[in-house]
C-alpha positions, 0 to 999 in steps of 0.5 A, spaced: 500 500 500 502 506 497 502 512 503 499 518 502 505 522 506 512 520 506 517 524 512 523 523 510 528 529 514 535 532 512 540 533 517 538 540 518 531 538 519 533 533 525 538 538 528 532 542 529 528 536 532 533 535 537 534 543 539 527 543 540 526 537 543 531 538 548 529 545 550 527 546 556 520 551 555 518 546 549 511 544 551 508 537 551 505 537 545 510 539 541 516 534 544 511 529 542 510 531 535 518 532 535 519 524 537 513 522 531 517 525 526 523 523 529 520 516 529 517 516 522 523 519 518 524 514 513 531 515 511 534 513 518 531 506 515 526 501 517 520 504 521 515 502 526 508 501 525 503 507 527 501 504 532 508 501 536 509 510 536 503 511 539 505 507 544 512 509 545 510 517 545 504 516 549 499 518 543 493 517 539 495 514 532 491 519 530 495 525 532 501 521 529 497 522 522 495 529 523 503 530 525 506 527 519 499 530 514 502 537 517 509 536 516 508 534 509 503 539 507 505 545 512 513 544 513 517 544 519 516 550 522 508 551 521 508 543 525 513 545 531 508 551 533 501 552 534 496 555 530 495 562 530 487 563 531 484 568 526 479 571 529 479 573 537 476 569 542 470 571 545 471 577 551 468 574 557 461 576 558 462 578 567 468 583 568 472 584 575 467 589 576 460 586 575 463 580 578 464 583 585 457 585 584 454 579 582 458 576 589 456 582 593 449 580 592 450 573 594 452 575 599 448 580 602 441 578 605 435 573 601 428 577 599 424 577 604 420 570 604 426 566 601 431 562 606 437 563 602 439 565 594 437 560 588 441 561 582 434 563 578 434 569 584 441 572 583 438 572 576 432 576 575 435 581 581 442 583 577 436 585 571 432 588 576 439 592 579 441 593 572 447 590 574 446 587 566 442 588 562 440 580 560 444 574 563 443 566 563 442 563 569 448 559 567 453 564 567 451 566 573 453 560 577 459 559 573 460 566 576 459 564 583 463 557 582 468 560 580 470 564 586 468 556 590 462 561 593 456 556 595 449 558 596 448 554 601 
């Protein structure tokens, strides 16, 4: 069976594996796609079998695949680092400031005839305050949990 993608690395090319493989802040992900391409590079002779490298790095056959598909397709450089985002990540919806709010109101006393706040409550009285404008219920909790706040 003929393979589709054929790695085979000039010395140059696996200098730079090694200077990346041993570098000290190298992350994880890009020493294992180091070591994959080490492992299939067909001029150093025979290779192991897809699977036999998974195992050896600690990966999925399927990351070996896409490593070696971009290898051949984007170069070296492009595989050895990540990819850059095209477009910004969404900006957090809750900043420092309506956060405090938001946890300044958990805080403080239930309405009157509750016992305690409820998610559903801390919602419909941060739109009553005009804290925000609209806001879920989920993004409110996640809010509370993330400073490990319980209502309870």
């Amino acid at each position: 069976m003929n393979k589709k993608y054929v790695v085979k690395l000039n010395d140059q090319e696996r200098g730079r594996l090694q200077q990346v493989l041993h570098t000290k802040g190298t992350s994880r992900g890009i020493r294992n796609r180091c070591l994959i391409l080490m492992l299939v590079d067909e001029s150093q002779g025979a290779i192991p079998k897809q699977m036999e490298i998974a195992q050896r790095v600690g990966v999925s056959d399927v990351t070996i695949h896409h490593t070696v598909k971009s290898y051949c397709t984007r170069g070296l450089e492009a595989t050895l680092s990540y990819r850059k985002r095209s477009e910004p990540g969404t900006p957090a919806i809750i900043t420092g400031e309506l956060e405090a709010r938001i946890i300044a109101l958990a805080c403080s006393e239930p309405p009157e005839g509750y016992a305690r706040w409820t998610v559903r409550l801390l919602t419909r009285r941060v739109i009553e305050l005009n804290i925000m404008e609209a806001v879920g219920r989920e993004t409110i909790r996640t809010t509370l949990k993330k400073r490990n706040l319980s209502l309870t």
